[in-house]
Jmol script that loads the backbone (N, CA, C; Angstrom):
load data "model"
ATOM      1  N   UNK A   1       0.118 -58.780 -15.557  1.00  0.00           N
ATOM      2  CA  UNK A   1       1.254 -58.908 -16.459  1.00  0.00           C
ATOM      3  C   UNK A   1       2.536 -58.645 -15.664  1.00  0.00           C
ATOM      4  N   UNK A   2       3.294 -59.463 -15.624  1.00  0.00           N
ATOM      5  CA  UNK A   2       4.493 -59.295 -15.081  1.00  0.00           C
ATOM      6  C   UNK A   2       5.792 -58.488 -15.536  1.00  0.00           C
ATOM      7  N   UNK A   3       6.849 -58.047 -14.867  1.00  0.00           N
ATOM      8  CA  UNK A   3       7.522 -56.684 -15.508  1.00  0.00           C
ATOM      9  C   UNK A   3       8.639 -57.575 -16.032  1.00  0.00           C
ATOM     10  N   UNK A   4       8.847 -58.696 -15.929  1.00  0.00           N
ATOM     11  CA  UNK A   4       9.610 -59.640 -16.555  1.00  0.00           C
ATOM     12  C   UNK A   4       8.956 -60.576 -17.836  1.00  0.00           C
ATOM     13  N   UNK A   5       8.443 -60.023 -18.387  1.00  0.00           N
ATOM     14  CA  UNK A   5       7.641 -61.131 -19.326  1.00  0.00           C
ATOM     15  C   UNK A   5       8.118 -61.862 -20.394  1.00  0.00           C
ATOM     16  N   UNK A   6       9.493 -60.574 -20.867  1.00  0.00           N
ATOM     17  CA  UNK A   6      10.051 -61.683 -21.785  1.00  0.00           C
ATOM     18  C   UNK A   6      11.268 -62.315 -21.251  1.00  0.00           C
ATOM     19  N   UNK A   7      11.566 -62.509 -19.732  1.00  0.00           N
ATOM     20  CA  UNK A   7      12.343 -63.161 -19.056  1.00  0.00           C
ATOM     21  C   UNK A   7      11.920 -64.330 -18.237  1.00  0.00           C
ATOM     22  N   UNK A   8      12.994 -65.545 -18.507  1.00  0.00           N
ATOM     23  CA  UNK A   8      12.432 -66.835 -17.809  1.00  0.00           C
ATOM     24  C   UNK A   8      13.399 -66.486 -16.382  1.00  0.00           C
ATOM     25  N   UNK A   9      12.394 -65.757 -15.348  1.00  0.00           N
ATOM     26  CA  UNK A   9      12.840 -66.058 -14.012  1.00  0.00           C
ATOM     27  C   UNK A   9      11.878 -66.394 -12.724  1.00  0.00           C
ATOM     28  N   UNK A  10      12.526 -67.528 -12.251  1.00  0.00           N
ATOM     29  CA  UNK A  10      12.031 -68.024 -11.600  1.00  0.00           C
ATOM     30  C   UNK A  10      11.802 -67.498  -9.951  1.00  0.00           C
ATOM     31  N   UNK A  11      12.777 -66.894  -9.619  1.00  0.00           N
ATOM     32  CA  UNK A  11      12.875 -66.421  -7.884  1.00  0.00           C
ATOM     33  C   UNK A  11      12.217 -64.642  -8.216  1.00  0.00           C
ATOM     34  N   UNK A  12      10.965 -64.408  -8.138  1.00  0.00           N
ATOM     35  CA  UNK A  12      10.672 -63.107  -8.363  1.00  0.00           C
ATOM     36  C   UNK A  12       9.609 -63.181  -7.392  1.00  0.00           C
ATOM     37  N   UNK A  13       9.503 -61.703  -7.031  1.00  0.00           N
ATOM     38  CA  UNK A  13       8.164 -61.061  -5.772  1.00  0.00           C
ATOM     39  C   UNK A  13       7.868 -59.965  -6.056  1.00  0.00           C
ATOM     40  N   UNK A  14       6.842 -60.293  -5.876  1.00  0.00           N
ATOM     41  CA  UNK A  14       5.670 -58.675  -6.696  1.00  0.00           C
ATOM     42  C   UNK A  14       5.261 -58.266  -5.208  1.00  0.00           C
ATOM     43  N   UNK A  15       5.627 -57.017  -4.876  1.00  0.00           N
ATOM     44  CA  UNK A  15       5.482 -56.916  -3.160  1.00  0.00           C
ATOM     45  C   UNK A  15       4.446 -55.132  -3.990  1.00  0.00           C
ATOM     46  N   UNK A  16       4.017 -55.269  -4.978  1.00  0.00           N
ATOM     47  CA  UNK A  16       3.460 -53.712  -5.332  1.00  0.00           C
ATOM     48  C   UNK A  16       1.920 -53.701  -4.261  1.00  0.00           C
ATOM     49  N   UNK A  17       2.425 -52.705  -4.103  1.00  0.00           N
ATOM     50  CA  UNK A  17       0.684 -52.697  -3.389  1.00  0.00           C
ATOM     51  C   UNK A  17       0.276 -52.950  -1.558  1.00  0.00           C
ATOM     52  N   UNK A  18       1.803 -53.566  -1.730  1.00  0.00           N
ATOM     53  CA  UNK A  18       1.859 -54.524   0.008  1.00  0.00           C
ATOM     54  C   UNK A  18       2.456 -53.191   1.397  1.00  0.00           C
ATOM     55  N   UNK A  19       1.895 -53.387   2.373  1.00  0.00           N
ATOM     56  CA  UNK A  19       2.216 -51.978   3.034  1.00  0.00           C
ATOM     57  C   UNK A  19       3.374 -52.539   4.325  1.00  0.00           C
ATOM     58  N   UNK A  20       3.939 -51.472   4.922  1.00  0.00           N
ATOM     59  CA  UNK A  20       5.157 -51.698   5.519  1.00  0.00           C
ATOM     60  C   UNK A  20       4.615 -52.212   7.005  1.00  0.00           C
ATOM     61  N   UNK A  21       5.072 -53.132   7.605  1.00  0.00           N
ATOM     62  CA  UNK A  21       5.913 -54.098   7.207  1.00  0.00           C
ATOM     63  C   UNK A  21       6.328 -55.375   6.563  1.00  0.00           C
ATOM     64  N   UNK A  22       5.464 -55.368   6.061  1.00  0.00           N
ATOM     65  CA  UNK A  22       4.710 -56.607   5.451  1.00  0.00           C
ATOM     66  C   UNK A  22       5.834 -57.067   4.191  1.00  0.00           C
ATOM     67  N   UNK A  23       6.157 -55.805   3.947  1.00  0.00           N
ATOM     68  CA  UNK A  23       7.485 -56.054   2.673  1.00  0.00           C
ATOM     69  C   UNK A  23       8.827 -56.866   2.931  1.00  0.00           C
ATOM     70  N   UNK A  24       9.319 -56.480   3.864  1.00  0.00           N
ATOM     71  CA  UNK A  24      10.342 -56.956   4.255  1.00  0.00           C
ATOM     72  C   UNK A  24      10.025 -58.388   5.065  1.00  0.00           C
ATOM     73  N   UNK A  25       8.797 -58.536   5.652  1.00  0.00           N
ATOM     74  CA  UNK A  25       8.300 -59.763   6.531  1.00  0.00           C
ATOM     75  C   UNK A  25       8.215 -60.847   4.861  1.00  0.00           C
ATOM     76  N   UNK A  26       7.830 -60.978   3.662  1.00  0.00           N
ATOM     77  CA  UNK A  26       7.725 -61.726   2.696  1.00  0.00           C
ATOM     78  C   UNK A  26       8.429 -61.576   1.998  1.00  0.00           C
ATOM     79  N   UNK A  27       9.567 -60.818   1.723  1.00  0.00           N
ATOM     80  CA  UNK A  27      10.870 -60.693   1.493  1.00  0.00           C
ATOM     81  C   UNK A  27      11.849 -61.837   1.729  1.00  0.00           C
ATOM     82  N   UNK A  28      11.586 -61.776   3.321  1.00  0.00           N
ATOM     83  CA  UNK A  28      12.798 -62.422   3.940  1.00  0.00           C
ATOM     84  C   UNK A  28      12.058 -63.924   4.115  1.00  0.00           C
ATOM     85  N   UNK A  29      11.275 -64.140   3.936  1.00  0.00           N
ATOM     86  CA  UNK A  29      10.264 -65.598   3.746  1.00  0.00           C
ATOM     87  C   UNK A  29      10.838 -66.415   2.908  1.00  0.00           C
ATOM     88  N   UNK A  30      10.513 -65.895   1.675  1.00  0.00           N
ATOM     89  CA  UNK A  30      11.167 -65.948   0.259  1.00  0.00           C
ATOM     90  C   UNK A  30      12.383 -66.026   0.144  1.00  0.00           C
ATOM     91  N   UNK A  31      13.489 -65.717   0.828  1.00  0.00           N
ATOM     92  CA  UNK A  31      14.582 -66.083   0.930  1.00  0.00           C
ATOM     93  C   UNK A  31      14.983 -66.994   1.592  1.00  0.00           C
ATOM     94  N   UNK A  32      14.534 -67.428   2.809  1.00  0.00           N
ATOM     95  CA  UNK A  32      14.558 -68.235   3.169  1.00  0.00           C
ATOM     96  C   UNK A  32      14.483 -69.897   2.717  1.00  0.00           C
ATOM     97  N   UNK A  33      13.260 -69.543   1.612  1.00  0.00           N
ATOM     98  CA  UNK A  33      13.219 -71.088   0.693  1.00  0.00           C
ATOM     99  C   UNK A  33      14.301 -71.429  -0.313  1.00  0.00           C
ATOM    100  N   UNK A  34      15.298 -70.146  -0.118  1.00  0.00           N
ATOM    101  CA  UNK A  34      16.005 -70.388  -1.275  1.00  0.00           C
ATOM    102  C   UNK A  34      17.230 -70.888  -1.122  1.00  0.00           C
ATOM    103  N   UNK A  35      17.886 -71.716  -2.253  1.00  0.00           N
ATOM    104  CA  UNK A  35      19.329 -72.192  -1.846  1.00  0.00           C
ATOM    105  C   UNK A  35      20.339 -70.820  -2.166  1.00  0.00           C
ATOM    106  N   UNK A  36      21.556 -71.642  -1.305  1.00  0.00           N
ATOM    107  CA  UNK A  36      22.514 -70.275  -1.166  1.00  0.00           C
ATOM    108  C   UNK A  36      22.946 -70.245  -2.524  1.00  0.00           C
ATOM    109  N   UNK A  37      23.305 -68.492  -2.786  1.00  0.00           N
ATOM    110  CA  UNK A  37      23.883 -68.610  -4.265  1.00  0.00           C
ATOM    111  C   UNK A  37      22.648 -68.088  -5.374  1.00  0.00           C
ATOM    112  N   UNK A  38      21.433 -68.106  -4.642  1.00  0.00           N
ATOM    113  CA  UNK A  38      20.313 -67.591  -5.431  1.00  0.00           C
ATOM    114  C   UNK A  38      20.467 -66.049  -5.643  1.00  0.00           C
ATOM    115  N   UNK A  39      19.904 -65.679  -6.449  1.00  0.00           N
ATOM    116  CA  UNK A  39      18.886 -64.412  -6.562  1.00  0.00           C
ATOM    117  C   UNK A  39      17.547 -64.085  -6.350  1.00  0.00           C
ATOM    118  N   UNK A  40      16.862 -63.221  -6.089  1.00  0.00           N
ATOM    119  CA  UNK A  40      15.857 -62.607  -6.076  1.00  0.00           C
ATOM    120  C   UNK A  40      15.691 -61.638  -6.881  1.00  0.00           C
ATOM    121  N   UNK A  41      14.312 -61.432  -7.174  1.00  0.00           N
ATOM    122  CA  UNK A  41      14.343 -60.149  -7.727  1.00  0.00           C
ATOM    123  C   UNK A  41      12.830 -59.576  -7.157  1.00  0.00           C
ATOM    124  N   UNK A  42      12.966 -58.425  -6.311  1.00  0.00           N
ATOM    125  CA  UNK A  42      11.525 -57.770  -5.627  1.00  0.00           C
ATOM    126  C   UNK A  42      10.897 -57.037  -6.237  1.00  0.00           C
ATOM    127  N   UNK A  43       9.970 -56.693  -6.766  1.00  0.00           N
ATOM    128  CA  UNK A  43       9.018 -55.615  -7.703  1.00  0.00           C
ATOM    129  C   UNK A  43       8.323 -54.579  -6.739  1.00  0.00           C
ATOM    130  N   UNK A  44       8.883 -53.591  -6.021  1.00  0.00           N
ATOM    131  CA  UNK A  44       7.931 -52.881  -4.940  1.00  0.00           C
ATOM    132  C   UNK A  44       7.592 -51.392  -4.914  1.00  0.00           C
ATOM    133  N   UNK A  45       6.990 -51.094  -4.234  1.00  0.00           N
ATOM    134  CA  UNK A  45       6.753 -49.691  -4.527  1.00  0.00           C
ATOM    135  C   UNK A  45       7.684 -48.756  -4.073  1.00  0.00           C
ATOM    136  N   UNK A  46       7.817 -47.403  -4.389  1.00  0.00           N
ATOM    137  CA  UNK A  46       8.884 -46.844  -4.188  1.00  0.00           C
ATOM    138  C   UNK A  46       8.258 -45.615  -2.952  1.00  0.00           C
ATOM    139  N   UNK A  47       9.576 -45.456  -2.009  1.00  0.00           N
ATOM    140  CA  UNK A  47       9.203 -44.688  -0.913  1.00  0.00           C
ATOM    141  C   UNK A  47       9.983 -45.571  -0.035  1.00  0.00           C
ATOM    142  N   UNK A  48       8.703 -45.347   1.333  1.00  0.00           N
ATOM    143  CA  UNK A  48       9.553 -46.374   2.458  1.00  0.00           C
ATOM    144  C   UNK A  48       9.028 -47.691   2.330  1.00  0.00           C
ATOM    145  N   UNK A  49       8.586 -48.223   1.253  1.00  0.00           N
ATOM    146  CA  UNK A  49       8.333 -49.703   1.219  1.00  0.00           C
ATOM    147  C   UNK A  49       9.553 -50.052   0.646  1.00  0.00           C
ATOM    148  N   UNK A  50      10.227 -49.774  -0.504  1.00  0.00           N
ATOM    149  CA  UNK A  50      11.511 -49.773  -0.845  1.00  0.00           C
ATOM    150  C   UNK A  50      12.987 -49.651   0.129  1.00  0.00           C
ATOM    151  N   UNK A  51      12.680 -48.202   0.186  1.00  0.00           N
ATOM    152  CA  UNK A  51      13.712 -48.580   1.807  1.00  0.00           C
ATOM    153  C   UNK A  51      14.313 -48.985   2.764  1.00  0.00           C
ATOM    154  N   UNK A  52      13.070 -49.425   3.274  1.00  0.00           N
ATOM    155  CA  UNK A  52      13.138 -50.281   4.598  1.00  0.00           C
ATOM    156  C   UNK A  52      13.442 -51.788   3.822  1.00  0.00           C
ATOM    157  N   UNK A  53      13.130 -52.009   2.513  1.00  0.00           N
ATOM    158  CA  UNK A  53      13.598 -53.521   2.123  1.00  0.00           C
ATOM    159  C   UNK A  53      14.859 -53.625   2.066  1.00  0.00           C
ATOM    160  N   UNK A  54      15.845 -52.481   1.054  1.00  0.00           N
ATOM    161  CA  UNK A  54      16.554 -52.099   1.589  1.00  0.00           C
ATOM    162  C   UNK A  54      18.166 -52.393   2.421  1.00  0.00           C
ATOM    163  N   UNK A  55      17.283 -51.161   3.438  1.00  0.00           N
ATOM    164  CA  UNK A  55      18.098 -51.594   4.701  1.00  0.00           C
ATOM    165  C   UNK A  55      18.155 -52.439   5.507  1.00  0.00           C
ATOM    166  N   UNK A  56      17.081 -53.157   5.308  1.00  0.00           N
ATOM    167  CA  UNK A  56      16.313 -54.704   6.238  1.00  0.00           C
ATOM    168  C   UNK A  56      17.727 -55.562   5.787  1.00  0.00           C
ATOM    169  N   UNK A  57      17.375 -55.929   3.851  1.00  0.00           N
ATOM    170  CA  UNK A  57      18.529 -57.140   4.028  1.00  0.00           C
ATOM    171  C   UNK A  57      19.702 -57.093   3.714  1.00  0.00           C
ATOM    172  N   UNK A  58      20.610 -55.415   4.034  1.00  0.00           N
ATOM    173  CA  UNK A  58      22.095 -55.544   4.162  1.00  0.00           C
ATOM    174  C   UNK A  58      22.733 -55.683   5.543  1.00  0.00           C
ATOM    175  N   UNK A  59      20.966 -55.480   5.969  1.00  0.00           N
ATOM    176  CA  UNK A  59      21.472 -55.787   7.997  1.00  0.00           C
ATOM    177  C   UNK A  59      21.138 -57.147   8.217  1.00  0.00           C
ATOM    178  N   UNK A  60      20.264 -57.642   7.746  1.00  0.00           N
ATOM    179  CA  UNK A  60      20.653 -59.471   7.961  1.00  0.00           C
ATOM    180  C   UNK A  60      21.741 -59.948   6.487  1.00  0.00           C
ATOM    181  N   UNK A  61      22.799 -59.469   6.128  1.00  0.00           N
ATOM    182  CA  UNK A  61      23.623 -60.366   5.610  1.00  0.00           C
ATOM    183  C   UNK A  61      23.217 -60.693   4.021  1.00  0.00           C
ATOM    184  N   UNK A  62      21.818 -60.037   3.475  1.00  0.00           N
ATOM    185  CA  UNK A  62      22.333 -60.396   2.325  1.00  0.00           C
ATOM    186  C   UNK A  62      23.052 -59.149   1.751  1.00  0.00           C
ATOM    187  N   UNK A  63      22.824 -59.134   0.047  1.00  0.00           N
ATOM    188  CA  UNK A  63      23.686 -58.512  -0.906  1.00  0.00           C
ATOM    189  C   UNK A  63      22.622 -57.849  -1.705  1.00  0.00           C
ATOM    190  N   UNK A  64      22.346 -56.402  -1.719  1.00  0.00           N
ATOM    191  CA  UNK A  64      21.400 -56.042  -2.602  1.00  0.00           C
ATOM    192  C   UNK A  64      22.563 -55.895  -4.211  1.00  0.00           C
ATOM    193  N   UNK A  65      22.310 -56.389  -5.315  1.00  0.00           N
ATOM    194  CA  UNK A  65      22.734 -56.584  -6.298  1.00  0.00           C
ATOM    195  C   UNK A  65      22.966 -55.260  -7.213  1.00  0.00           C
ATOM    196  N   UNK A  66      21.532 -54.930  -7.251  1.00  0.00           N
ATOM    197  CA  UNK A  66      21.308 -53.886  -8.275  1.00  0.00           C
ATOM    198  C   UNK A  66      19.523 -53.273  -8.134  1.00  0.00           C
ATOM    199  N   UNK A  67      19.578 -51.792  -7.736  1.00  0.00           N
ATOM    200  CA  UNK A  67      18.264 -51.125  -7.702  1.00  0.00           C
ATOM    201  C   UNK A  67      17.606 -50.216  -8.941  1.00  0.00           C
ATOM    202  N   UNK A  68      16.656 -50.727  -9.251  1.00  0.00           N
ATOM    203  CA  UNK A  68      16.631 -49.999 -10.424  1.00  0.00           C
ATOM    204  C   UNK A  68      15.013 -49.731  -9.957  1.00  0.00           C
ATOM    205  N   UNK A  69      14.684 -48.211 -10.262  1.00  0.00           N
ATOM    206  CA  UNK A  69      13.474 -47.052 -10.272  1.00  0.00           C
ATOM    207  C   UNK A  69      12.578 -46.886 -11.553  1.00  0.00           C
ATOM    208  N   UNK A  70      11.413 -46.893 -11.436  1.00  0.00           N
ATOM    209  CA  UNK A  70      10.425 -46.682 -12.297  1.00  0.00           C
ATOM    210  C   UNK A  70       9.817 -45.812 -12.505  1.00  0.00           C
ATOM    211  N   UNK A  71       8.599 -45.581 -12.636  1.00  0.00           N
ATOM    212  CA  UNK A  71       7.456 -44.006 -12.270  1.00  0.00           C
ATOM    213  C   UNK A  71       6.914 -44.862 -10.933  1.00  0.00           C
ATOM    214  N   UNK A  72       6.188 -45.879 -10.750  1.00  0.00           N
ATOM    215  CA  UNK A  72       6.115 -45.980  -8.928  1.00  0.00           C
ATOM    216  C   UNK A  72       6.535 -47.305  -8.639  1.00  0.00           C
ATOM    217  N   UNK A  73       7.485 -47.590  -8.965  1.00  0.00           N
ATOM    218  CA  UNK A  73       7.888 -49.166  -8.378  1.00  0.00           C
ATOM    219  C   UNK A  73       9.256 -49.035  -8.460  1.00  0.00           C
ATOM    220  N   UNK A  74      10.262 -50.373  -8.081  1.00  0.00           N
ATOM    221  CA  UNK A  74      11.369 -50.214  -7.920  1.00  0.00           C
ATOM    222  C   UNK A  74      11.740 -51.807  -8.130  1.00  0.00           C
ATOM    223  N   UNK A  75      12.830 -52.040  -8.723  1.00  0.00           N
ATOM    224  CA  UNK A  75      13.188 -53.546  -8.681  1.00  0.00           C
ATOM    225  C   UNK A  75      14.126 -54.150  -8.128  1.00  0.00           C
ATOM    226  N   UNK A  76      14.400 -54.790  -6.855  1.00  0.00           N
ATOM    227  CA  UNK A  76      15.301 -54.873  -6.237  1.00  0.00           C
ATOM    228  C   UNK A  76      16.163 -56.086  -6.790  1.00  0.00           C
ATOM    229  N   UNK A  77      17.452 -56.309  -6.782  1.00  0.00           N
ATOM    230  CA  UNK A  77      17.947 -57.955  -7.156  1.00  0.00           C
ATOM    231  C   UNK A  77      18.768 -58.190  -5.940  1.00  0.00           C
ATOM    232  N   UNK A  78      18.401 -59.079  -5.167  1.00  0.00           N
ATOM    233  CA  UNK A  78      19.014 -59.320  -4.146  1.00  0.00           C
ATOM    234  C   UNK A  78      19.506 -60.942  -4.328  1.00  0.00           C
ATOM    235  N   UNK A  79      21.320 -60.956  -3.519  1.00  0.00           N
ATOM    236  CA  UNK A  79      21.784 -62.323  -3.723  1.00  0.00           C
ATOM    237  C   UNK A  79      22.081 -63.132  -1.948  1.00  0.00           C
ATOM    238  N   UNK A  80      21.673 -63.752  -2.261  1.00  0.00           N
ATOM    239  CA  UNK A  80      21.583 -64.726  -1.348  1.00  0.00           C
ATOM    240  C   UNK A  80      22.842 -65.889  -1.191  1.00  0.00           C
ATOM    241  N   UNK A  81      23.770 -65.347  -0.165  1.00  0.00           N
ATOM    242  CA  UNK A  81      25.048 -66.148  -0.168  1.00  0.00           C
ATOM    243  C   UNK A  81      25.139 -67.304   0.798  1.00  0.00           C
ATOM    244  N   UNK A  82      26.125 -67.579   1.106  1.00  0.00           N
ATOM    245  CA  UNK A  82      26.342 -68.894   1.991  1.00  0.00           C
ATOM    246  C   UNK A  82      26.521 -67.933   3.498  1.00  0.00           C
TER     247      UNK A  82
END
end "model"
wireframe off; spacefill off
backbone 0.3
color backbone group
């Protein structure tokens, strides 16, 4: 079940469960397919899998949007500019 269910979005990543570095390596994948001007939104666990996502993409240039915390996950919205 997805943490968006009663939302139609399309650019989302469920990274729960996935271990470091692996987060930020399919992170930045995923952005990559995307046109400029997109969003993301990451579903990940909280700690240094969160973190390091993070700090990963305000050091390559993107825009983390808005972080929001759970009991063990975290939702990242990251924007993807020109």
């Amino acid at each position: 079940m997805s943490v968006f269910q009663s939302e139609n979005i399309s650019n989302y990543l469920n990274l729960r469960g996935v271990k470091c570095p692996m987060n930020y390596i399919k992170t930045k994948l995923f952005l990559d397919k995307l046109v400029v001007n997109s969003q993301l939104y990451v579903v990940i666990d909280l700690g240094e899998a969160i973190e390091s996502v993070k700090q990963s993409i305000k050091t390559d240039g993107y825009e983390l949007l808005a972080h929001k915390e759970y009991n063990s996950y975290g939702i990242l919205t990251i924007f993807k500019g020109e």
